[in-house]
C-alpha positions in Angstrom: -106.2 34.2 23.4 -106.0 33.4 27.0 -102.9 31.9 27.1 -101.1 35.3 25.0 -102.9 37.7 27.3 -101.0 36.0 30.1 -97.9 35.7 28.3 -98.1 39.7 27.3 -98.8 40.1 31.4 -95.7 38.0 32.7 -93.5 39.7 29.9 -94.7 42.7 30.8 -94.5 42.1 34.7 -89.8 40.6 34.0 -89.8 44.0 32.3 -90.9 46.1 34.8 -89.0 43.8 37.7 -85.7 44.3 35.6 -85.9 47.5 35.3 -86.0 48.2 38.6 -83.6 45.9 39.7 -80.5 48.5 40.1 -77.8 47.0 38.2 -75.3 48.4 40.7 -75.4 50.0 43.9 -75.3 53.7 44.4 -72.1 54.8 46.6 -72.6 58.6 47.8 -69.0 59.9 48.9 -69.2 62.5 51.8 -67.5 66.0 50.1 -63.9 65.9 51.5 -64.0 68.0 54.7 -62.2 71.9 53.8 -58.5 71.7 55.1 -58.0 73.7 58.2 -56.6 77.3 57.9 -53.3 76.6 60.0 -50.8 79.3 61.3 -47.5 78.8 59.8 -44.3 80.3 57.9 -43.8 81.8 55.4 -45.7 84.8 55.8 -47.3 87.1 52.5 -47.7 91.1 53.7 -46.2 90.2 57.3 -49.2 89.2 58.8 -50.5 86.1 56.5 -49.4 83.0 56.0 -48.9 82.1 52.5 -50.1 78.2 53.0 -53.4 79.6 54.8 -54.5 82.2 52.1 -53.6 79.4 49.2 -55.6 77.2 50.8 -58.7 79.9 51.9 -58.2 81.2 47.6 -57.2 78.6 46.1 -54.5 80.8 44.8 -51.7 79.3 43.6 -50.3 81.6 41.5 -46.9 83.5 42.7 -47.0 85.9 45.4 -44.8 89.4 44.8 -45.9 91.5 47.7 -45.6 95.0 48.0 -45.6 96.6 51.3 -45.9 100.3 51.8 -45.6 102.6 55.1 -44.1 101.7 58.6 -45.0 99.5 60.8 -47.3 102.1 62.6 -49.5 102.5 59.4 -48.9 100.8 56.0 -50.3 98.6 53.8 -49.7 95.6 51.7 -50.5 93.9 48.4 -49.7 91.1 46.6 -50.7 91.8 43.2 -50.9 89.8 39.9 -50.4 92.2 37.1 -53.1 95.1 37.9 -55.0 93.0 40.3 -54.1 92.4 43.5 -54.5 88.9 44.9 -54.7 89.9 48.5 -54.4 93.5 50.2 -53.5 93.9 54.0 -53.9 97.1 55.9 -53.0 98.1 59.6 -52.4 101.1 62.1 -51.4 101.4 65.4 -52.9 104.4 67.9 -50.3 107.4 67.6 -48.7 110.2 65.8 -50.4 110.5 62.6 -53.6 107.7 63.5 -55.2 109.2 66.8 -57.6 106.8 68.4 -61.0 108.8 67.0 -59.8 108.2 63.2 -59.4 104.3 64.0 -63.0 104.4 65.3 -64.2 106.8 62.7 -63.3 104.2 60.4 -64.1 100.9 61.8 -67.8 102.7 63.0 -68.9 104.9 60.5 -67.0 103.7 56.9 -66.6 99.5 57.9 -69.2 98.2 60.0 -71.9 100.8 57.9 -70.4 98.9 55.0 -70.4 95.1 55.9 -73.6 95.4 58.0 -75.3 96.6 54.4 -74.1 93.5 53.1 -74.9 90.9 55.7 -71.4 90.9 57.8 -70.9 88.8 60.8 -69.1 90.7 63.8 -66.0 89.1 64.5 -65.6 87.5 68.3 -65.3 89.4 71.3 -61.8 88.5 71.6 -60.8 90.1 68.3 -61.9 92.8 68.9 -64.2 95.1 67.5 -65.4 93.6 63.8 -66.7 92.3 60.9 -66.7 89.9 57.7 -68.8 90.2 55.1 -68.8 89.6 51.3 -69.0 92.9 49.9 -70.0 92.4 46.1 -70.5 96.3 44.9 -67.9 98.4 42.8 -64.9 99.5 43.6 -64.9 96.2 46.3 -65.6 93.5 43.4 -61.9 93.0 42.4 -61.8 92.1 46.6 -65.0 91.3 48.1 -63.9 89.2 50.6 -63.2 91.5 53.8 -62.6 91.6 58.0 -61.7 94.4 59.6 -61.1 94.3 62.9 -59.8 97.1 65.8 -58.4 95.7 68.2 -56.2 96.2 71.4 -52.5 95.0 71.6 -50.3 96.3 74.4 -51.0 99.6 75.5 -52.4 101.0 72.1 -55.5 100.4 69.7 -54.4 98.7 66.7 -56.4 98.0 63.1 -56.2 95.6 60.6 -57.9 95.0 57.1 -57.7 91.9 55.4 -59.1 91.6 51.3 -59.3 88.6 49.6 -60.5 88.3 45.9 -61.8 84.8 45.8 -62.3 81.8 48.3 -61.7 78.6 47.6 -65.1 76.1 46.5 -66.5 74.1 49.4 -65.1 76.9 52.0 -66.6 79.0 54.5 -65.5 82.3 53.4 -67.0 84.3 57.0 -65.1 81.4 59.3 -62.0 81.5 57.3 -61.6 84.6 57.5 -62.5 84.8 61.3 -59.6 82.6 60.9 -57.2 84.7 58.8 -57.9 87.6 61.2 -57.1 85.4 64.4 -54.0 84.5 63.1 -52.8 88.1 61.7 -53.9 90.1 65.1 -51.7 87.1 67.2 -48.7 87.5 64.5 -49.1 91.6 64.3 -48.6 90.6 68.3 -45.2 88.5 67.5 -43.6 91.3 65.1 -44.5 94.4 67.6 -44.0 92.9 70.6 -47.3 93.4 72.3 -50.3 90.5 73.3 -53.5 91.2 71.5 -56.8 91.6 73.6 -54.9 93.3 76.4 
């Protein structure tokens, strides 16, 4: 009896010890760090370079923009059938946008707006802005906004940037800080004017 009990114990005890004995060794692999959002051509609605928004959306889809306006006030979108992939917006201080409109809108319909859904304001040197992830109809086919008003030359200047998705792994607020640097510095390029002064 003796000598089964301790049988039964040191069977019981290589049991145990084998299982757990990993067979192999666990390996964790760091996430791959998010490609950086990089200024270059070509450009989508004037102001956005296509490689930066495919890699922010992961969007790869064809881009057909359609721009409307002049370059004082218009707007842009690159749609997919009925829903537009990204939408870009922008005015200059002038004939037909006077300088208490621009603020009307970034103060009282934008920052009201993001604030309500956690927005970040943008940087001082961008201006005056915000990001934010606004999820609530009619925003949900573009959630993804800045807005930013901003000087450039001798007049105010505003631009909008939407964005329907952002990419997994990304930081959707500091890409599209980002996305925002690089349109107010090429709005700068295409107008002939150096944004912040």
């Amino acid at each position: 009896m003796r000598r089964s009990g301790l049988f039964a114990a040191l069977s019981a005890f290589a049991l145990i010890t084998a299982a757990c004995t990993p067979e192999k060794q666990i390996v964790s692999t760091p996430a791959p760090v998010p490609q950086p959002v990089v200024n270059s051509s070509p450009y989508v609605c004037k102001l956005i370079p296509e490689q930066a928004f495919r890699t922010i959306s992961g969007i790869t889809a064809p881009l057909v923009e359609r721009i409307n306006g002049t370059e004082n006030n218009g707007d842009c979108r690159a749609p997919d059938a009925s829903t537009p992939r990204l939408g870009v917006w922008w005015a200059r201080e002038g004939s037909g946008m006077p300088r208490e409109h621009m603020d009307f809108l970034m103060h009282e319909d934008r920052r009201p707006l993001y604030s309500r859904y956690g927005g970040i304001s943008l940087p001082p040197d961008l201006g005056d802005g915000m990001a934010a992830y606004v999820r609530s109809a009619p925003f949900a086919d573009q959630p993804y906004r800045v807005s930013a008003l901003f000087r450039c030359g001798a007049k105010e200047r505003m631009i909008d940037i939407y964005l329907p998705q952002v990419a997994k792994g990304r930081d959707a607020i500091k890409d599209m800080i980002e996305l925002m640097r690089i349109a107010q510095k090429r709005y700068g390029e295409l107008y002939n004017c150096t944004p912040g002064k």
